[in-house]
N, C-alpha and C positions, 0 to 999 in steps of 0.2 A: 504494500500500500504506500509504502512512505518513496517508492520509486516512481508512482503515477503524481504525486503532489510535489517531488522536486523536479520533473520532465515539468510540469505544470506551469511551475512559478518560474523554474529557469525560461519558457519559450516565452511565459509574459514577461519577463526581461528583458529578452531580447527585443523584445518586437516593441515594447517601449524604449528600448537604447534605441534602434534603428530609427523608430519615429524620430528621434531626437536627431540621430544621424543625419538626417535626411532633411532636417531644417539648417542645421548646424551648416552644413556642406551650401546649402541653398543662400546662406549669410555671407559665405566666402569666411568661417572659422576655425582657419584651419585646424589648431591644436585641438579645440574641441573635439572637432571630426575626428581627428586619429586617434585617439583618447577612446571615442565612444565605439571607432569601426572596431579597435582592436578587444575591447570585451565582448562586443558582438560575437566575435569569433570565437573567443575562449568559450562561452558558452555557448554557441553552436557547437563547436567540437564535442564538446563534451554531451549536450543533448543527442547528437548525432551515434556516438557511439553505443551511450545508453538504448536508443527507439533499436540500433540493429541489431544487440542483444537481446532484445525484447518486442518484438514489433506491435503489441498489444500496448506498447505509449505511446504510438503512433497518435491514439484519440488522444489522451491528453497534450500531447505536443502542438495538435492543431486547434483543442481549441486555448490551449495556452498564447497562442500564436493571436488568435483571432483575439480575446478578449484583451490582451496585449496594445495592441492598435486602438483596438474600439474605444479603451478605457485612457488612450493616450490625447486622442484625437478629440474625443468628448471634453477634457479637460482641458485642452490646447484651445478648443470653440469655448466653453464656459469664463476663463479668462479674458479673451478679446474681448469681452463685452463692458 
């Protein structure tokens, strides 16, 4: 169990580093950016090899992934305002 809830929280990391990535790079910032690509990756690797030992955290990886974004983007919109 405790390997569906770290796939989980690790791909909503990433997926909110990357949001961040992705504006960051968009600002022209750069240290940010390399900063933020390179934990991107640490924890991609590391999810990565965990799902193809196990491919049943496949689902949690994606919707780690999804809620990742949604809950980035939603607060990046709630802010602007």
């Amino acid at each position: 169990m405790f390997d569906y809830i770290a796939i989980f929280v690790a791909l909503f990391c990433v997926d909110v580093i990357w949001t961040l990535y992705i504006r960051a790079v968009s600002k022209g910032k750069a240290f940010k950016a390399s900063v933020l690509s390179a934990v991107v990756y640490g924890l991609s690797a590391f999810s990565f090899f965990e799902v193809v030992k196990d491919i049943n955290l496949l689902l949690p990886a994606v919707l780690g992934s999804f809620s990742g974004t949604f809950a980035t983007m939603k607060w990046e919109m709630r802010n602007k305002k």
